[in-house]
C-alpha positions as a Markdown table, in Angstrom:
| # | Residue | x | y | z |
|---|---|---|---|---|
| 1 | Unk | 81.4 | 90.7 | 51.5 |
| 2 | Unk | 80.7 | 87.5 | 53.8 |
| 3 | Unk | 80.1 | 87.5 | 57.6 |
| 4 | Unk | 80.3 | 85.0 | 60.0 |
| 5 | Unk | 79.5 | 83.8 | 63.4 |
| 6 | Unk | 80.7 | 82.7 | 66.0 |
| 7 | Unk | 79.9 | 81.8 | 69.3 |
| 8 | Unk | 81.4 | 80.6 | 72.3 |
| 9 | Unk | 84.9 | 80.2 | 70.1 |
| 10 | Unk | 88.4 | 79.7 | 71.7 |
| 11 | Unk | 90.7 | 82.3 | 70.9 |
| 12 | Unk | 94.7 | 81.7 | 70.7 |
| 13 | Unk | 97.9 | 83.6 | 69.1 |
| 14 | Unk | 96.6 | 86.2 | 70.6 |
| 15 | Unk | 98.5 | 89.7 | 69.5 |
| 16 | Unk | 96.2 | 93.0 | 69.4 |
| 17 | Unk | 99.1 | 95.0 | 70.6 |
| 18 | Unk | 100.7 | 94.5 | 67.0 |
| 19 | Unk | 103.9 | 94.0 | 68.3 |
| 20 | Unk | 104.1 | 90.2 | 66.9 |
| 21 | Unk | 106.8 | 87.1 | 68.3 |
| 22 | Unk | 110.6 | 87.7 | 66.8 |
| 23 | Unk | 109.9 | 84.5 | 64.5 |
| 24 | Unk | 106.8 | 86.0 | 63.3 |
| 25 | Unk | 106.6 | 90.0 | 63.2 |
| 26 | Unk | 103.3 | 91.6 | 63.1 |
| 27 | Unk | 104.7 | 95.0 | 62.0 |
| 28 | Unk | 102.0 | 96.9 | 63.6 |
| 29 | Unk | 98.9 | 94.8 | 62.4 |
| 30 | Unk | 97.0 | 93.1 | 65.2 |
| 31 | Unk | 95.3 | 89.8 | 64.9 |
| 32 | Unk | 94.2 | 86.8 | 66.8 |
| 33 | Unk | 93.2 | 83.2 | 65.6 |
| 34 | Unk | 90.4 | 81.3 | 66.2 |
| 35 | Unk | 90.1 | 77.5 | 66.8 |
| 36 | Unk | 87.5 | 75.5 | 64.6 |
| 37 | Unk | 86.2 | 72.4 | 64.8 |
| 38 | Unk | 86.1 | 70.0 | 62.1 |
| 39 | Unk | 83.3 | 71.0 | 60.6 |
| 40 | Unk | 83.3 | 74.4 | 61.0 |
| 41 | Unk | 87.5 | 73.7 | 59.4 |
| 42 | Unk | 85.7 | 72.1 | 56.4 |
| 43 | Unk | 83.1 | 74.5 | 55.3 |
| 44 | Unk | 85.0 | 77.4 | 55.5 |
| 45 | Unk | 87.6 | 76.0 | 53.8 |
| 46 | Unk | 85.1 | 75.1 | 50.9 |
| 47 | Unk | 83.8 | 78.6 | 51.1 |
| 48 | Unk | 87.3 | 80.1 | 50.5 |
| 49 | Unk | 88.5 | 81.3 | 53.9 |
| 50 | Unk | 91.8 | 80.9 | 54.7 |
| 51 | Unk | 91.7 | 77.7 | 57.0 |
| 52 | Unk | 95.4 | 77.1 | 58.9 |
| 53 | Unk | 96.7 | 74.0 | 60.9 |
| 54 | Unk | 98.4 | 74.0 | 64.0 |
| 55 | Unk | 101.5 | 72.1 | 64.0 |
| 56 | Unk | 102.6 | 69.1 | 66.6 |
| 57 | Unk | 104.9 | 66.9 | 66.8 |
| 58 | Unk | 104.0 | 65.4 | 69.2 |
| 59 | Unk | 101.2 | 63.1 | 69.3 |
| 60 | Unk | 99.2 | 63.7 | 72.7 |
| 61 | Unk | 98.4 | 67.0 | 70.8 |
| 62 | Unk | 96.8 | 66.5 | 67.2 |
| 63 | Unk | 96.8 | 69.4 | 64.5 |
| 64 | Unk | 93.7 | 71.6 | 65.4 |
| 65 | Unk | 92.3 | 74.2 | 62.5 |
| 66 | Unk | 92.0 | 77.8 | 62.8 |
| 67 | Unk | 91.7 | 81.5 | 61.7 |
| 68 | Unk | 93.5 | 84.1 | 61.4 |
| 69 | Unk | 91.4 | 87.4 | 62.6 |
| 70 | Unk | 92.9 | 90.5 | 61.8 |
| 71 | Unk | 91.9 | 93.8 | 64.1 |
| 72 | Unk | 91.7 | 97.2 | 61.7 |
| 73 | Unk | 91.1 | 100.5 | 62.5 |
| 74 | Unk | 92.1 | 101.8 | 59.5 |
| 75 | Unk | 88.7 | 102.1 | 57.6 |
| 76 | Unk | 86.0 | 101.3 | 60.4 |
| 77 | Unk | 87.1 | 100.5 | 63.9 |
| 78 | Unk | 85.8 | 97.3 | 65.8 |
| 79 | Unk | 83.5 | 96.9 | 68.7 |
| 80 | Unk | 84.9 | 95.0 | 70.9 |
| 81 | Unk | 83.7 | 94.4 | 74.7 |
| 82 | Unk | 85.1 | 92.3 | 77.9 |
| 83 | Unk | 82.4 | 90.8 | 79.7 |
| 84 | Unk | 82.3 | 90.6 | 83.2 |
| 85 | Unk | 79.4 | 89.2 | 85.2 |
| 86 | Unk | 76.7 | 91.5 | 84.4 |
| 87 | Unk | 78.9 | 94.5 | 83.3 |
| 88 | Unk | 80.7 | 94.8 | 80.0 |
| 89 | Unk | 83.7 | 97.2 | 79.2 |
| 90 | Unk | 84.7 | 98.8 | 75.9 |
| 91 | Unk | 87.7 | 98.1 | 74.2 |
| 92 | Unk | 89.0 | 101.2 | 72.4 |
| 93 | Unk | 92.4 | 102.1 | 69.4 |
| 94 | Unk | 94.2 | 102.9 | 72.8 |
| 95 | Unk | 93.3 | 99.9 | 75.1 |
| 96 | Unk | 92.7 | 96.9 | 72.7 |
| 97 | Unk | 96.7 | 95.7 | 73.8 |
| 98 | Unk | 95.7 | 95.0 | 77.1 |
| 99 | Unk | 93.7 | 91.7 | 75.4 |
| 100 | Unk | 96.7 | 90.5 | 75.1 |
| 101 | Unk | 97.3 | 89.9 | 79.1 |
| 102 | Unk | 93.8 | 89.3 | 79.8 |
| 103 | Unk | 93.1 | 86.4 | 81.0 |
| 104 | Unk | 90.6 | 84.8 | 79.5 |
| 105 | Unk | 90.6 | 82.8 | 76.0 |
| 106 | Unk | 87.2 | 82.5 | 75.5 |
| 107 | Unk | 85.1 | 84.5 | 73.1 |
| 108 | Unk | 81.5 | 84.5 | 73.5 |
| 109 | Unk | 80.3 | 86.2 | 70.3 |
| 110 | Unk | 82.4 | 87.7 | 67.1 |
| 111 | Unk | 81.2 | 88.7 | 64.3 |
| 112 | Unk | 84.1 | 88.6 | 61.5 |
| 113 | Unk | 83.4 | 90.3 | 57.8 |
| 114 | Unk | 85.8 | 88.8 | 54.9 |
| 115 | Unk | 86.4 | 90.5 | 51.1 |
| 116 | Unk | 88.2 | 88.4 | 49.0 |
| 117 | Unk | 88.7 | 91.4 | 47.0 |
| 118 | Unk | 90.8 | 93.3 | 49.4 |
| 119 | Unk | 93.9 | 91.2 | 48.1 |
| 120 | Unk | 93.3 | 89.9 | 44.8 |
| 121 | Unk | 96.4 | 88.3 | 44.4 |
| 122 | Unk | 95.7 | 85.4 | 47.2 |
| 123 | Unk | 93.3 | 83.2 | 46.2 |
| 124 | Unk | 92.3 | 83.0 | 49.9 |
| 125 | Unk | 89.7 | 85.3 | 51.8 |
| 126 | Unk | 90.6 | 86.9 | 55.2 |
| 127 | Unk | 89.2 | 88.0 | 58.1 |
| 128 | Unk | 88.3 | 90.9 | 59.4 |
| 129 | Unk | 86.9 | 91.6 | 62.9 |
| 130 | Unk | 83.4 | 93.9 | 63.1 |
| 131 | Unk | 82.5 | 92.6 | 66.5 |
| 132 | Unk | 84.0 | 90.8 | 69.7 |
| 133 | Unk | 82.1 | 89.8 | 73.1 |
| 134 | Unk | 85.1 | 88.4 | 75.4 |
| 135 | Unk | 84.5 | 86.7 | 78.6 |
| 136 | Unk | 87.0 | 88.0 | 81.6 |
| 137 | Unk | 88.0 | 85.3 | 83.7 |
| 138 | Unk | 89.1 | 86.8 | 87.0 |
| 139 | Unk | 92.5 | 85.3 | 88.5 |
| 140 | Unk | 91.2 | 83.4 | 91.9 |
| 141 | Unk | 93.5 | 85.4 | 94.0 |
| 142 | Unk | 92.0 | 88.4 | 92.5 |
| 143 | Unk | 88.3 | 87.6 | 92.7 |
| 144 | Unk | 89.0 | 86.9 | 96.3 |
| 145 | Unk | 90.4 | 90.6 | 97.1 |
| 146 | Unk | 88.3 | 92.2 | 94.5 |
| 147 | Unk | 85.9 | 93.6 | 97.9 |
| 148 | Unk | 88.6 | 95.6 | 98.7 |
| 149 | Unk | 89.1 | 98.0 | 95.4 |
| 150 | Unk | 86.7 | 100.3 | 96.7 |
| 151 | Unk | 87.8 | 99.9 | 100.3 |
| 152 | Unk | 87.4 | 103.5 | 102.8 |
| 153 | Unk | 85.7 | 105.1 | 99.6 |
| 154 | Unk | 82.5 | 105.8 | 101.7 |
């Protein structure tokens, strides 16, 4: 089994809730994706991960390389966290959908775990997430009337 790192990664095609897009149905399994940089694209592609391409037509936005992370509880469930300021929040089975709204595309740490031999029949590994830090982004509007959640509870 290989692990890797990541740090301060941008996350897109988000969908923990499982629900999928009608062009692409999840069925129930959640995932996100990962953007890469070159170099990160190359390595990982030379160590047998399953390395994607965005596609664009349009020039103004060029190709980028990802990953595809898938979110399992089946055989050990994740730890995932939202971070906010100083305070962190865990992310259970029940709430990991509500990543999907969060705003916030950021990832400060993940730690994703790959075994080729969980489907032998692709020559490609994927991944499986272990670990996720994610940093919350408040909405302006709402870090502005954030004083007033715990308003008259003295």
């Amino acid at each position: 089994m290989k692990r890797r790192f990541f740090e301060n990664a941008q996350m897109m095609f988000r969908d923990f809730s499982g629900v999928g897009t009608k062009k692409y149905p999840a069925n129930g399994r959640r995932s996100f994706c990962i953007k890469l940089t070159e170099e990160q694209a190359n390595e990982m592609a030379a160590e047998g991960w399953n390395v994607k391409m965005t596609k664009s037509e349009n020039p103004e936005y060029p190709p980028e390389a990802y990953i595809k992370v898938n979110v399992s509880y089946a055989i050990s469930a994740p730890t995932i966290y939202v971070v906010n300021g100083n305070s962190r929040t865990a992310i259970t089975e029940e709430t990991v959908s509500t990543l999907d709204g969060l705003n916030s595309t950021n990832i400060e740490y993940i730690d994703a775990t790959v075994d080729g031999s969980m489907n032998p029949d692709r020559p490609k590994m994927s991944a499986y997430l272990k670990t996720l830090y994610i940093k919350y982004k408040p909405d302006p509007i709402e870090a502005k009337w954030a004083a007033f959640d715990n308003y008259g509870d003295e």
